[in-house]
C-alpha atoms as one frame of an Amber mdcrd trajectory, in Angstrom:
protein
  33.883 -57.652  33.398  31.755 -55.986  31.236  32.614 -53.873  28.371  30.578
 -51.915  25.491  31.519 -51.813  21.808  30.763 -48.776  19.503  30.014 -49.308
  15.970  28.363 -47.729  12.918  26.982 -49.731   9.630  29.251 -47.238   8.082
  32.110 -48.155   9.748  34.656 -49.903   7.398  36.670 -51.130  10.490  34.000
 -52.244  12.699  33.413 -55.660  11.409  37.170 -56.657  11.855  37.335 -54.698
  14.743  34.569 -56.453  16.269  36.069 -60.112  15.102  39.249 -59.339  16.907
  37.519 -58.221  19.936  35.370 -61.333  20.317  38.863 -63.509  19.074  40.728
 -61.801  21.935  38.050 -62.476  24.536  38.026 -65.832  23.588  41.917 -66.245
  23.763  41.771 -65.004  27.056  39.749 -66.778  28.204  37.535 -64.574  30.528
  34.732 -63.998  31.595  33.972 -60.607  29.774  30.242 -59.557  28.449  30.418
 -57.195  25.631  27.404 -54.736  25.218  27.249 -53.862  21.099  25.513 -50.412
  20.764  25.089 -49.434  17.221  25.783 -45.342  16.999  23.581 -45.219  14.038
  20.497 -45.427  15.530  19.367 -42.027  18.243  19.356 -44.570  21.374  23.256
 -45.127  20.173  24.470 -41.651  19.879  22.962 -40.557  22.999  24.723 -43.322
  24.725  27.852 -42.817  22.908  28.187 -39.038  23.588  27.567 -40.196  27.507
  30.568 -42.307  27.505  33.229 -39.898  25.558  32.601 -41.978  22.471  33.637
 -39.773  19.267  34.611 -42.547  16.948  33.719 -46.182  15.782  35.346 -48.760
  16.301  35.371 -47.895  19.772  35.306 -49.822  23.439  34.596 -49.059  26.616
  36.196 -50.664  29.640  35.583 -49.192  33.393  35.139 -45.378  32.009  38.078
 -45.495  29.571  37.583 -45.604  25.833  39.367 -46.899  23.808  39.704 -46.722
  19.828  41.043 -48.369  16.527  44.513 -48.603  17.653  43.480 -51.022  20.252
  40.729 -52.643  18.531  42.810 -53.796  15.453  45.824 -54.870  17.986  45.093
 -58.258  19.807  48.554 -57.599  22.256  47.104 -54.257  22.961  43.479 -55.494
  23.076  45.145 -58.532  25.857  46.573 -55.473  27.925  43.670 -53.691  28.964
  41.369 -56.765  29.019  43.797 -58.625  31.178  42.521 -57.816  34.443
């Protein structure tokens, strides 16, 4: 599976955001690729206004974003990576 992170060097959340992520992935135990697109930069807001993105932290999994509240939460994190 292959999924895309959104984050900002402003971001207060994205660091932890991003070390739960990787934790989760790791837990699992799967084989999931995550794609880290910086919105700071042009190249990342153009992408991140393709996908829906409005906010950092935010992840993409098969056209679906999804924000904090999932990012921060391992269990909810597990559900939608568990596939």
């Amino acid at each position: 599976m292959n999924v895309t992170f959104f984050k900002s060097k402003d971001c207060p959340q994205c660091p932890r955001a991003q070390q739960v992520l990787e934790e989760t992935i790791e837990e699992l135990g799967a084989d999931i690729s995550v794609r880290y697109v910086d919105i700071s930069t042009q190249d990342g807001r153009i992408e991140a206004l393709n996908n829906m993105v409005m906010n950092t932290p935010s992840l993409v999994v098969e056209e679906e974003v999804y924000g904090k509240d999932y990012l921060l939460d391992k269990s909810r994190l597990k559900e939608i990576l568990a596939v």
